[in-house]
N, C-alpha and C positions, 0 to 999 in steps of 0.2 A: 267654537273654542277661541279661546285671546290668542293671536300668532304675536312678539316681539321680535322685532325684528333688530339686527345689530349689523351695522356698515365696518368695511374692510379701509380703513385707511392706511395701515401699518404694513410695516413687509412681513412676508410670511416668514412662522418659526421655524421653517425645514427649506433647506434648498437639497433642492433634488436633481440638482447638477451632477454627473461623473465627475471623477476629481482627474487630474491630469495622466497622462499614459503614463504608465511603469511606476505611478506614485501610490504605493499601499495602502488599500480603504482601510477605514476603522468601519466601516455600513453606511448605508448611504444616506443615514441621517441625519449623521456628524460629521460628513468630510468637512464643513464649511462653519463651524464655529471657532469664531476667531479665538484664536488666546490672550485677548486682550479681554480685561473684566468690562461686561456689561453695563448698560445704564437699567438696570435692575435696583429696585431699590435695597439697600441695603450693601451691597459692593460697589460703590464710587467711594469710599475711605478704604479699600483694599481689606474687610474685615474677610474671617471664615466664614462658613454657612451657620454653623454654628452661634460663634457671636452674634451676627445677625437677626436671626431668628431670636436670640433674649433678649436682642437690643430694642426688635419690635416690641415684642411683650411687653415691654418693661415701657416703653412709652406711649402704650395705649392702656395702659394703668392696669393689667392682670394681672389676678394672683392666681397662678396655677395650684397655688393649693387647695383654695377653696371651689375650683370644679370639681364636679365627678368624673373619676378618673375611668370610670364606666361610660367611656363617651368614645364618639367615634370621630370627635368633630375637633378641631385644635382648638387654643387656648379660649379665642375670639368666641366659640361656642356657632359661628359658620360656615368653614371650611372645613368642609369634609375630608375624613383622615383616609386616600385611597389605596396608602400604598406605607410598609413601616419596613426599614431597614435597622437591625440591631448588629451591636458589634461591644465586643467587651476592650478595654485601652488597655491591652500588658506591654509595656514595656520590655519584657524580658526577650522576644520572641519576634524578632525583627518589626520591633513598635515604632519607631520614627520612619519606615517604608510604608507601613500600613498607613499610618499617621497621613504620610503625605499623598497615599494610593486615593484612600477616603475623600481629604481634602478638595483635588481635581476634581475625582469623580463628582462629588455635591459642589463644587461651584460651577462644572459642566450642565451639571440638572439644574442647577437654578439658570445655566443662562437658554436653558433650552424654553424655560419658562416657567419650569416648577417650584411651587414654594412648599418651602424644609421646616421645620419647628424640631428640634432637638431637644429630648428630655435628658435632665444628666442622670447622672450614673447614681448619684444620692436619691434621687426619686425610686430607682427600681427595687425592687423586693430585695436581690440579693447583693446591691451597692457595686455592685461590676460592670454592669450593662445600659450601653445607653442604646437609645429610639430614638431614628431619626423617623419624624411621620413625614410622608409627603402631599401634597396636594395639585390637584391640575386645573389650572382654572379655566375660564370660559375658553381663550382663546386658544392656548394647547386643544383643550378636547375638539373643538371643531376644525381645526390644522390638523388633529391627527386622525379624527372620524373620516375626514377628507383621501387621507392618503390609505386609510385601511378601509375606505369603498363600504365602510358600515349603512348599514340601510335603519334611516328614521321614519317618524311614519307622517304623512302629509294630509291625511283624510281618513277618519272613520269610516270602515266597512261598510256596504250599504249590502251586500249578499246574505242573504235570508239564511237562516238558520237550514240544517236539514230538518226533513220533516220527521218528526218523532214517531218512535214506533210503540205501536200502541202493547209491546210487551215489556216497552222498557221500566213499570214497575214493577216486577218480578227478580229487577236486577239494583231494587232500591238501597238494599241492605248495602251494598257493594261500594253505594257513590259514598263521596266526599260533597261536604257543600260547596258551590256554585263558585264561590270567591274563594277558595282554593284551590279548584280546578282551575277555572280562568280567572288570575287577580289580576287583568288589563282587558281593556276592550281590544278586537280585530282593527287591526287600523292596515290602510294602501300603506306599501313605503316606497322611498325612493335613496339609491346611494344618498349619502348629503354631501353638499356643497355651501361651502363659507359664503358665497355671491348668492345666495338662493335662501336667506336664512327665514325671507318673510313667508318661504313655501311650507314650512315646517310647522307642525304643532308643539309649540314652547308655550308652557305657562310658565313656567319659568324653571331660569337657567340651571337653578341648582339640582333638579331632578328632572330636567329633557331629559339626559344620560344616565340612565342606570348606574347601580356600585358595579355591575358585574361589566358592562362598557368602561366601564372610567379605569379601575384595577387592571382589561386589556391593554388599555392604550398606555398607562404608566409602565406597564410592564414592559410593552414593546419601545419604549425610549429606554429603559433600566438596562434592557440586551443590547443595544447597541450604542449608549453613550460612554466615551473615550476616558482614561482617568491617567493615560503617562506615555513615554516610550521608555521599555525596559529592552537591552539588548538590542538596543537599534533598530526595533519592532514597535510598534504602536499598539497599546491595548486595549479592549473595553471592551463594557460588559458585565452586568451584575454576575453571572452564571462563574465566572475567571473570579471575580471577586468573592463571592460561597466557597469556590475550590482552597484557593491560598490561605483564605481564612481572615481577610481582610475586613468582612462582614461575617458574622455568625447565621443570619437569615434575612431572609425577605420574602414578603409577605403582604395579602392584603387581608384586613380586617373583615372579620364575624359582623355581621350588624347589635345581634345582643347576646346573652347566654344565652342557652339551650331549653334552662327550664324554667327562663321567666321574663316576662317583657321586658325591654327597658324604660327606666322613667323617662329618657327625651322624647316626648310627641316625635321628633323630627328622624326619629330612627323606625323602622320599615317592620322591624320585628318580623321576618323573610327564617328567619333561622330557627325561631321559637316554633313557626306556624309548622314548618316542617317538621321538626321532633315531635309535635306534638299529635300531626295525621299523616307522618309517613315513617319517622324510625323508629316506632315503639313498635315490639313485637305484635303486642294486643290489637293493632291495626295490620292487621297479615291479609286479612279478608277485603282490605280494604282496595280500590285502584288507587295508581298511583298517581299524585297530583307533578304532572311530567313537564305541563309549562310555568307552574315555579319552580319545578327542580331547573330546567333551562333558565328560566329570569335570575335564579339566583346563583347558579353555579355554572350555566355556559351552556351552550349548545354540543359541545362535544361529551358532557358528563351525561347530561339531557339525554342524549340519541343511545349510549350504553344500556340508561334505565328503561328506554324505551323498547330494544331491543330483548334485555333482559326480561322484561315484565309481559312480550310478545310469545318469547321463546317460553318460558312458563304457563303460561294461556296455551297453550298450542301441545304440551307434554300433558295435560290434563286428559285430550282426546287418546293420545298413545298409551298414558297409564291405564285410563279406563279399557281397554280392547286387552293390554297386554293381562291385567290383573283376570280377566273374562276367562283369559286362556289358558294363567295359571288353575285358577276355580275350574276347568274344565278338566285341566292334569287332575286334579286332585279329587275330583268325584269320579272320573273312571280308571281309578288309581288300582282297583279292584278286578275290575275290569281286563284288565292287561294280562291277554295272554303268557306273555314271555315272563316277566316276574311269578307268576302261578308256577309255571314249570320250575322254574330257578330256585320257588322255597318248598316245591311238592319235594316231599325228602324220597317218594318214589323216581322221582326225573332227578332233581337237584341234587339227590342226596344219595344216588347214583354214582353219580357223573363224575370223576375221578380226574381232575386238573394236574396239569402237567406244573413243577416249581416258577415261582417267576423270579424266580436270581440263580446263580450258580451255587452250588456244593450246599446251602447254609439252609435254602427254603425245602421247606417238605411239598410234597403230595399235600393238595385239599382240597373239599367236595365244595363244588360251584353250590350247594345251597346257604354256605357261610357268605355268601354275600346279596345273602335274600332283601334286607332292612335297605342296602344300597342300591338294586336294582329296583326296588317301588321307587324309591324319591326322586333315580332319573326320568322316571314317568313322568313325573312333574311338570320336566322339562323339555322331553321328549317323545312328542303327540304329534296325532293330526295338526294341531291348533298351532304347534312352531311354522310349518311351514305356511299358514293363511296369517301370522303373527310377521315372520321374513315380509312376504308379499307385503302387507298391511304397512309398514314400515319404510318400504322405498317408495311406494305411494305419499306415506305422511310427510318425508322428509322433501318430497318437491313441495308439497301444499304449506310445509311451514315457509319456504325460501319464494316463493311465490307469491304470499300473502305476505311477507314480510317484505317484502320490494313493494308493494300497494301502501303497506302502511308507512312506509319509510317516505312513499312519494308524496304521504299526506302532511305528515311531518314538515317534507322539507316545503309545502306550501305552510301552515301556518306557521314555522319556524320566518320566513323571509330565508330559506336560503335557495328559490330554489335558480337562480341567476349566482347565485356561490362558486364563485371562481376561486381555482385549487391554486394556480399563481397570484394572488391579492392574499389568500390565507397560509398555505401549506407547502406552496414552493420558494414561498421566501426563503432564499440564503438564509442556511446557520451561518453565525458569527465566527466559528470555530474555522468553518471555510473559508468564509473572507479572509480569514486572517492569514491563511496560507496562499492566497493568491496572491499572483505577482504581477499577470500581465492581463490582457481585454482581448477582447473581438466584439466585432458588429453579430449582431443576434440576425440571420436570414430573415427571418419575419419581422421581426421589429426594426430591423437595420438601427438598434440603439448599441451602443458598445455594453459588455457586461463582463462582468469579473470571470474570469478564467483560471483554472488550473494545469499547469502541465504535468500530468507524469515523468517521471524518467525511468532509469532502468534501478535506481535503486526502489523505487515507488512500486515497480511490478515486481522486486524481487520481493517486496515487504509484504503484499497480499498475497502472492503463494505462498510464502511462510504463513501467512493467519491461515490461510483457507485450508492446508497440511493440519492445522492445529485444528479444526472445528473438524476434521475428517477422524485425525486420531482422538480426540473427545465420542464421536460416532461409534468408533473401531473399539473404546474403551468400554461403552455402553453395552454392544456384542457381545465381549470377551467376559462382561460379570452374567450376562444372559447365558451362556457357556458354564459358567463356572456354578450357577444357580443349576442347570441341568446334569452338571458333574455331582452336583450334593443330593440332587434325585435320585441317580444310579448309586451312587456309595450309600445312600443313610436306607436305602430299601431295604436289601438285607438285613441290616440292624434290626428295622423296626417289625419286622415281618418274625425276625427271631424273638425278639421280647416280648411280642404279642403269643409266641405260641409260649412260652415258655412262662411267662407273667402269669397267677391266679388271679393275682386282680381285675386284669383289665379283661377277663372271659368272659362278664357280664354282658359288655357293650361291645364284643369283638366282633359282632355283626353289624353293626353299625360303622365301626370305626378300625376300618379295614387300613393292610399297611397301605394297599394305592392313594384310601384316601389321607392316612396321618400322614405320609410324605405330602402329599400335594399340598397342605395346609399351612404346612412346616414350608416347604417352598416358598409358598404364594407372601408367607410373611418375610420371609430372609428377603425375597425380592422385593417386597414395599419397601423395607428401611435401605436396601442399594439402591432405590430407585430416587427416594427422598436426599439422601446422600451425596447423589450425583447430579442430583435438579441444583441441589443448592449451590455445587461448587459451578457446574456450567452458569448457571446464570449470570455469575460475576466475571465468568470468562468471557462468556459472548458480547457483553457490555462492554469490555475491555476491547476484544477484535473489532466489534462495530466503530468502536472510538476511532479506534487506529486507524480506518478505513478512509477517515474523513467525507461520508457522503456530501454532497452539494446540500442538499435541502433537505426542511424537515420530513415529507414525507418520503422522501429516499429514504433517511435512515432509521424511521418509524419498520419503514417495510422490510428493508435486510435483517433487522436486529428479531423483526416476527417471524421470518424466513428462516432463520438461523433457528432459534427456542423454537421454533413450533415443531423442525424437522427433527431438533433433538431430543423435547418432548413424545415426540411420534412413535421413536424408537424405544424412549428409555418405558414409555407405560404400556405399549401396548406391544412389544415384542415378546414379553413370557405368554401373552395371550396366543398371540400366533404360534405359537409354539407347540400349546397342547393343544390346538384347534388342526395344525395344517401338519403338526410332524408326529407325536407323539402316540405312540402305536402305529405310526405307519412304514416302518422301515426295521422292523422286527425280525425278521427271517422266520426260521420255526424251529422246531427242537433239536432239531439235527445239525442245523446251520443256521446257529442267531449272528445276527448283525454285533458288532462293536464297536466304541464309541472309544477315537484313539486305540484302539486293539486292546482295551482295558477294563471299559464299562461296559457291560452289556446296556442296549439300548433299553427304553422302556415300554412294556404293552397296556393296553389299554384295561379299564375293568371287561370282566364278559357284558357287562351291560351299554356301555361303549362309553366313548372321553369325554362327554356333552358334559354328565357331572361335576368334571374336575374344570373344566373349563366354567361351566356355573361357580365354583369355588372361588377358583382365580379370579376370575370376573366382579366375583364381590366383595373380596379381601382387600381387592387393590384401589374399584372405585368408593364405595365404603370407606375405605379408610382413607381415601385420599382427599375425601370431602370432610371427616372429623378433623382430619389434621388441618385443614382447609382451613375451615372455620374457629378452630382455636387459635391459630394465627392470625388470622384477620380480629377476630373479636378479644382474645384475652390478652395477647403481648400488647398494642397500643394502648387497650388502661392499665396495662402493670406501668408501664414507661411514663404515663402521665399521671398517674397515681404516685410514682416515687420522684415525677420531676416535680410536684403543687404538695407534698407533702408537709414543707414549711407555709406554703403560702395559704394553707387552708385556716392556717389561724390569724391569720392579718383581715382588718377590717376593708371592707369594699373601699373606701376611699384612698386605701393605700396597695392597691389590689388593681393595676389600670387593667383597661380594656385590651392594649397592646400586649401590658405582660403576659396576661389569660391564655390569651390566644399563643405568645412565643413559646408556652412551655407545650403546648399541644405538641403533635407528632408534625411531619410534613408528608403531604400526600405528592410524590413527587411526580416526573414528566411520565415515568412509565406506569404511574400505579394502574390506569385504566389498561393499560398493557398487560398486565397481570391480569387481572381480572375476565377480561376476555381469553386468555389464557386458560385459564382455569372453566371457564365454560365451555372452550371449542373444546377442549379435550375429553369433559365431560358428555358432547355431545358426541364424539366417539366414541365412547362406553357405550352410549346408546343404540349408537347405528353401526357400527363395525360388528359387532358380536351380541347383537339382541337376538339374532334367533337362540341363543344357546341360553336366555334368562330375561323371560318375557315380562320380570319384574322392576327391571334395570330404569325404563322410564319413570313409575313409580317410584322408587330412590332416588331420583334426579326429581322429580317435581317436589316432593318434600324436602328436600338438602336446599332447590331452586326458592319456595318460600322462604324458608329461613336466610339464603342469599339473600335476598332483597333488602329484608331488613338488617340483617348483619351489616350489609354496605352502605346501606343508609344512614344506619347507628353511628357508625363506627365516622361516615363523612362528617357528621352534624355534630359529633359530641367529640368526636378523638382527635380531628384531624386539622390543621392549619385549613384556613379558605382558599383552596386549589385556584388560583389564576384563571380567568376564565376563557375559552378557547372555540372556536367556530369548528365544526365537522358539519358534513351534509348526510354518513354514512356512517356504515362501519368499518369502510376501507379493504383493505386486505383479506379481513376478517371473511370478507362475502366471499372470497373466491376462494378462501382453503375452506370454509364451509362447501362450494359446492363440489369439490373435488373430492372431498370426506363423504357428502350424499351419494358420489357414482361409484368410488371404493364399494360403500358400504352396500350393494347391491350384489357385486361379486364377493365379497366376503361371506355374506349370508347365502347366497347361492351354496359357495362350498361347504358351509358348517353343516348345512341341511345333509347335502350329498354325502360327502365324505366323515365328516364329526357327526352326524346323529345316527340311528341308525335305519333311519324311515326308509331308505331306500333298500338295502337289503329285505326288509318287512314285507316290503309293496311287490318286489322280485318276487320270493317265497309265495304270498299270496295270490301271485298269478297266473305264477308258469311252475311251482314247484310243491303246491299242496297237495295232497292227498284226502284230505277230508274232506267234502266238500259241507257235511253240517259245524266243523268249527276249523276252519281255514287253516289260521295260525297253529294249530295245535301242530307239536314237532318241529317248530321252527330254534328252537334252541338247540335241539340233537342237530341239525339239520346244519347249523351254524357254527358246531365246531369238528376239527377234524380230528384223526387220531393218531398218534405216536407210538411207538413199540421203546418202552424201555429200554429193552437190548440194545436200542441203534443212539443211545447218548454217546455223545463222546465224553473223553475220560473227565474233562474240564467244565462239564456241563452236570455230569452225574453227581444227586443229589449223595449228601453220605450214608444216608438210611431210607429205607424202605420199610419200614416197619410192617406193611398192610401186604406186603409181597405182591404188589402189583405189578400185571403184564405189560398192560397199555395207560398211556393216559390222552384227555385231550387239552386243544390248544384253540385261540378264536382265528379261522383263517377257513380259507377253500383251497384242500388239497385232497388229493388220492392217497388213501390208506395204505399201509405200508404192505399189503398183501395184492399190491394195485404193479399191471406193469408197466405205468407212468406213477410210482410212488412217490408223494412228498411233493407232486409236481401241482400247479395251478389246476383247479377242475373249469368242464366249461362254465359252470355257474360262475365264477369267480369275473371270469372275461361278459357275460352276461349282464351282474351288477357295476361292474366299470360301466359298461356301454351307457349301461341305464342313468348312473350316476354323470356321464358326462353328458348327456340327450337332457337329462332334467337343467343342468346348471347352465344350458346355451336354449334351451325354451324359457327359463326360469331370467335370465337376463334379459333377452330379448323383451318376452312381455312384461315385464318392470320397466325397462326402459322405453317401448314403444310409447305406453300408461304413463311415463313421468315425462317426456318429451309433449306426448300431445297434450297434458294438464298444462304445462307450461306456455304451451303455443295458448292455448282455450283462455290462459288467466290474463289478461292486460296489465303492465308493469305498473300503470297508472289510473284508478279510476277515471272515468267518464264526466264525476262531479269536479275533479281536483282539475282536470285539463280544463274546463268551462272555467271554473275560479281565477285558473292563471291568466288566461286570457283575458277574462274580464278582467282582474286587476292590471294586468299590462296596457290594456287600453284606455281605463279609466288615468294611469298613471300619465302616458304619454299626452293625455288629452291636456292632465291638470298642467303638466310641464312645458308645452307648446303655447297654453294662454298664457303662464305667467311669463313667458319668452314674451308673446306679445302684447301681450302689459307694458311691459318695460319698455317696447319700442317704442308705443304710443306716446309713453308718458315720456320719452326722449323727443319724439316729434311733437308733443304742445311743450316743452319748454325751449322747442326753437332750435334745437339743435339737428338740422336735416341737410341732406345730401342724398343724391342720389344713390348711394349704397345702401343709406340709412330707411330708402321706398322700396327697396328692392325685398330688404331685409325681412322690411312688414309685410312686402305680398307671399315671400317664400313662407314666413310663418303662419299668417292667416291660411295659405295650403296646405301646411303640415297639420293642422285642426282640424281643417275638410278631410283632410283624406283617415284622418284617424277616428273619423266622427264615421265615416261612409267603411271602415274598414271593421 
């Protein structure tokens, strides 16, 4: 390849000086730009940025009207448009502050190096808005490649392909063609450096640097260049500028439409390629082409889809096994001793149930709930508890494999030398701006910006951190108040069903246990949805407040915060019917009360697994339709009514800038969200999948349609997200694996205590009497009996119609003709024992099994550590000759001294020994 090469005579555009002790940075970009106008062209007559910019135009004879305004490039037609700030001129609304805010700010960007072209306000669709586009030319991009440690690439890959597998046409349907998986060759890279430029493969200048590099590095001058002192303060910063309102937006440019090339050859059509093989739904089947979703939208969007398109591949194995165990409910659904008995109207229809509320319910025969005791069969088999097991196995093998494929990643990504201070612990602006004084950094011994706290500063975060506990506390008390409307609306619904002719068709079906639970499950979705939304905007607010130092600081508090209030507000009615409900009942004699007011609630005779499948599905179900109507239909109603007018204007009056401004903005947290809405949904999965072994199933289906939804919705709805460096998923990894070792003793209990296998397996072993049909008896066997007579007055039903003596109730007690009456049997202490022995062998060997998988799996393959290595030595090798190149070539033109032979032989060693290493 052509290497051009370009010499350094000039002084660099950044000094990276500290600015003097106790004197407030604006970032350490801009301490050092004079306030004197530069020798820039276009500012030695003291014009704005503006004039300027038409003054060029206008003397290099362009008419901007006759371009296509479908261009990304400025007037010149080659300068690329990287970066567009809009902003509407009201005068009403503190305009000559704005005026002047602007002003600085664009003659600071032009002296940092950037060049401006201002569209006016008569060019734009709706005559209010002007566009400022910006551009970064050679010498910014390489000054600022330099200081953001970006890695270019210095030599074509020479490592050989893997070897193909000769099954891999069976998975042809699947690919995508070649030049949209990979549209770049493998190339070594190395940081870059402005002295080193003939190391580089440059064909030339204008596309060394990617749009999705160039839009980084604009952006990272936009956050930190200065525009005033307001208040005796120093300001800057595009992000302060969006807030006041001083700018409307900022933005970097689409390369074309969505649904059709553009006519300049010179444009990448990156954005086309994607709608057309990765956001259309009809490409579902398809993989996902992951290093141009990174080439064009960043390494941080990149590693989300990667992650997301892994985690989906991986719930395919769980869907299939869980659905197995469904189809296995469901064919020996027949089968099932205990339902048999519960609809034989000889045993069921017997069996004479004690009221499940006070004064209002009647007496009635355990076979009226024959229809509901099959369908928890469903749920509740052999197969839940090899479905649990199955499950905490799965959940290391995804987090296991997914650390393998993230390490593959971060080799052909180049990040995997991605240092988190060069990207993510760079000071927020927001910080700088509050510090006041320095200290020498231990390790570095460089001075570095400081904050002090005081005592008002510690007073302000226990007041936030009070408020994120009473937000918690609040989430509780509707989880309360959701179990207060279960105990009150029972009675009701238990009376309207006996008393209703209608509803006597399906009253076997649609028992009060379960119309309350349903009625619940929904009253808690829309408190839950309620409370997400207003927290959200809270926690943002307290994070603010917080002022973390960096951005991954405040990335991580603000997940910390949502994730643990998320945690509560979705999956706390869950715990609820899983870990309390029918378990603190009492019996007929002496029920439990809930405030000395509600009676507590019991469970069905067939046990609470059902209801917990109910809740389980109401909430994830509907938390993923709501999901996705929000993601997919609010941003085209919004750009649907923001292009409403502009749909009838002709492309030439129709820019490329405009296009793009009336789009939505995908902002700093949207990936935030989105991971959001995954980790949660993956505790749907694994927190309570023994109790609805279909749960993976629903999430791989909901998972498909994610993909495309968020792909759709980046490529067609959404402004072009700035592009941004991650190596990981951050945070994300470790509330995942903490959610994997919950989710082991969660399903331990549901099994034990929430199903009913463990009393079944009890009876079966040490308490049958048949021994040619084991189970038979185990429903007599499983409830105890009651003497009417012994109700107290507040408990006694008001009618007796059937004049019955006794009734029964679900529990292990002694009959009331027993002289330990009403009291625990030993069977009852028998199935605890049992139930606590399974849930500490049941832990145990999940975790012995998920501990040594993870020891057995290596974080890194075997091929990817050989790759690194060879590129690192290949790299050092290239880097040490062109070191000594250059001495040579300083030793023949005469310029030597003894430091200058020294130089040469240390270098020639560093060759040797990287050649012998």
């Amino acid at each position: 390849m052509n290497r051009v090469g370009k010499k350094e005579n000039e002084e660099t555009l950044i000094e990276m000086g500290l600015s003097n002790e106790g004197e407030e940075t604006n970032g350490p970009l801009f301490e050092n730009i004079s306030s004197t106008d530069s020798e820039l062209p276009g500012n030695s007559e003291g014009l704005s940025t503006t004039e300027t910019t038409l003054l060029i135009s206008d003397l290099q004879g362009i008419d901007g009207r006759h371009q296509s305004k479908d261009s990304v490039f400025f007037r010149d037609g080659n300068r690329r448009i990287d970066f567009v700030l809009a902003y509407v001129d009201d005068p009403k609304i503190e305009g000559e502050k704005k005026t002047e805010r602007r002003r600085e700010f664009e003659n600071n960007l032009a002296k940092a190096g950037l060049e401006l072209e201002t569209e006016d306000k008569k060019e734009s669709d709706n005559g209010k808005t002007y566009f400022v586009k910006i551009h970064a030319p050679w010498e910014v991009l390489t000054t600022y490649a330099e200081v953001l440690n970006i890695k270019m690439p210095i030599k074509e890959s020479d490592i050989p392909c893997a070897v193909e597998n000769p099954f891999d046409w069976l998975f042809w349907p699947f690919r995508l063609p070649e030049i949209v998986m990979h549209p770049e060759p493998d190339y070594f890279t190395a940081p870059f450096s402005k002295e080193r430029q003939e190391l580089y493969l440059i064909d030339d200048e204008n596309t060394f640097f990617s749009p999705s590099v160039r839009n980084r590095i604009v952006f990272y001058i936009l956050t930190r260049c200065p525009y005033g002192t307001e208040e005796g303060k120093k300001k800057f910063g595009i992000k302060r500028l969006l807030n006041n309102g001083t700018y409307t937006a900022a933005y970097p440019l689409h390369d074309c439409q969505y649904w059709r090339k553009a006519n300049d050859p010179k444009c990448e059509n990156e954005r086309y390629t994607l709608y057309r093989e990765w956001a259309r739904f009809p490409r579902f089947f398809k993989e996902q082409p992951l290093d141009l979703i990174r080439k064009y939208y960043g390494e941080r969007i990149g590693i989300y889809f990667a992650w997301l398109g892994f985690y989906t591949e991986m719930l395919f194995f769980a869907a299939v096994v869980g659905l197995i165990c469904f189809l296995y409910g469901a064919f020996t659904m027949n089968e099932n001793m205990s339902s048999q008995e519960i609809c034989d109207s000889s045993i069921g229809g017997e069996i004479i149930m004690c009221p499940l509320c006070d004064k209002k319910c009647d007496y009635w025969r355990l076979n009226s709930t024959c229809e509901s005791s099959e369908y928890s069969h469903l749920f509740d088999n052999v197969a839940t508890l090899f479905f649990a097991i199955f499950m905490g196995i799965w959940v290391t093998l995804f987090l296991e494999f997914w650390k393998r494929r993230q390490a593959r990643l971060e080799y052909e990504w180049d990040l995997v030398d991605f240092e988190e201070e060069q990207q993510q612990l760079q000071l927020r602006p927001e910080y700088e701006a509050k510090c006041t004084q320095k200290r020498k950094n231990p390790v570095t011994q460089e001075l570095e910006l400081v904050k002090r706290k005081s005592l008002h500063d510690y007073g302000k975060l226990s007041l936030l951190y009070f408020g994120v506990l009473f937000w918690i506390s609040l989430i509780i008390a509707s989880m309360i108040a959701v179990i207060v409307y279960r105990l009150a609306v029972y009675a009701a619904f238990a009376s309207i069903m006996e008393n209703t002719q209608t509803l006597q068709p399906i009253r076997g079906l649609l028992t009060p246990q379960l119309a309350t639970s349903v009625t619940a499950s929904l009253l808690n979705f829309v408190i839950i949805m309620i409370l997400n939304f207003i927290y959200e905007r809270i926690a943002i607010w307290i994070t603010d407040m917080e002022i973390p130092r960096t951005h991954l600081e405040y990335e991580n508090r603000l997940t910390m915060k949502m994730f643990l209030f998320q945690f509560v507000n979705y999956y706390s009615s869950c715990f609820y019917v899983a870990f309390f409900k029918g378990k603190f009942v009492g019996y007929p004699g002496l029920y439990t009360y809930m405030f000395n007011q509600w009676r507590n609630e019991e469970c069905d005779p067939a046990g609470c697994l059902i209801e917990l499948t109910t809740q389980l599905t109401i909430i994830m179900a509907g938390k993923q339709i709501w999901g996705n109507i929000q993601e997919a239909f609010v941003p085209w109603i919004w750009n649907w009514w923001g292009r409403r007018k502009a749909r009838s204007n002709p492309e030439n009056l129709y820019s490329r800038w405009e296009q793009d401004h009336d789009l939505q903005t995908f902002g700093a947290l949207g990936l935030f969200y989105e991971y959001l809405e995954m980790v949660i949904q993956f505790g749907f999965i694994t927190l309570f999948v023994a109790s609805f072994p279909l749960a993976p199933l629903l999430a791989l289906m909901n998972n498909i349609l994610e993909i495309r939804v968020d792909s759709w919705k980046l490529t067609t709805q959404y402004k072009r997200p700035v592009a941004a460096k991650a190596h990981s998923i951050g945070i994300w990894q470790e509330i995942l694996n903490g959610l994997a070792i919950l989710s082991v003793v969660t399903n331990a209990f549901i099994v034990a205590f929430t199903s009913d296998m463990i009393p079944r397996l009890v009876y079966y072993y040490a308490y049958s009497t048949d021994p040619d049909s084991p189970m038979s008896g185990y429903i007599n066997d499983s409830l105890s009996i009651f003497r009417i007579s012994d109700f107290r007055e507040k408990n006694r039903p008001d009618a007796n119609p059937g004049n019955f003596t006794n009734c029964r109730y679900r529990d292990y007690r002694y009959p009331p003709d027993h002289e330990k009456q009403y009291t625990h049997t030993m069977q009852f202490w028998h199935i605890l024992a049992a139930k606590m022995a399974f849930i500490i062998i049941m832990e145990h060997v999940v975790f012995i099994v998920k501990f040594f998988v993870a020891w057995m799996i290596p974080d890194v393959p075997a091929e990817v550590k050989a790759k690194i290595k060879r590129e690192k030595y290949l790299t050092q090798k290239i880097l040490h000759e062109y070191e000594l190149y250059k001495l040579k070539q300083k030793l023949c033109e005469g310029k030597t001294d003894a430091s200058m032979e020294k130089a040469v032989l240390a270098t020639e060693g560093k060759v040797e020994l990287s050649e012998l290493m």
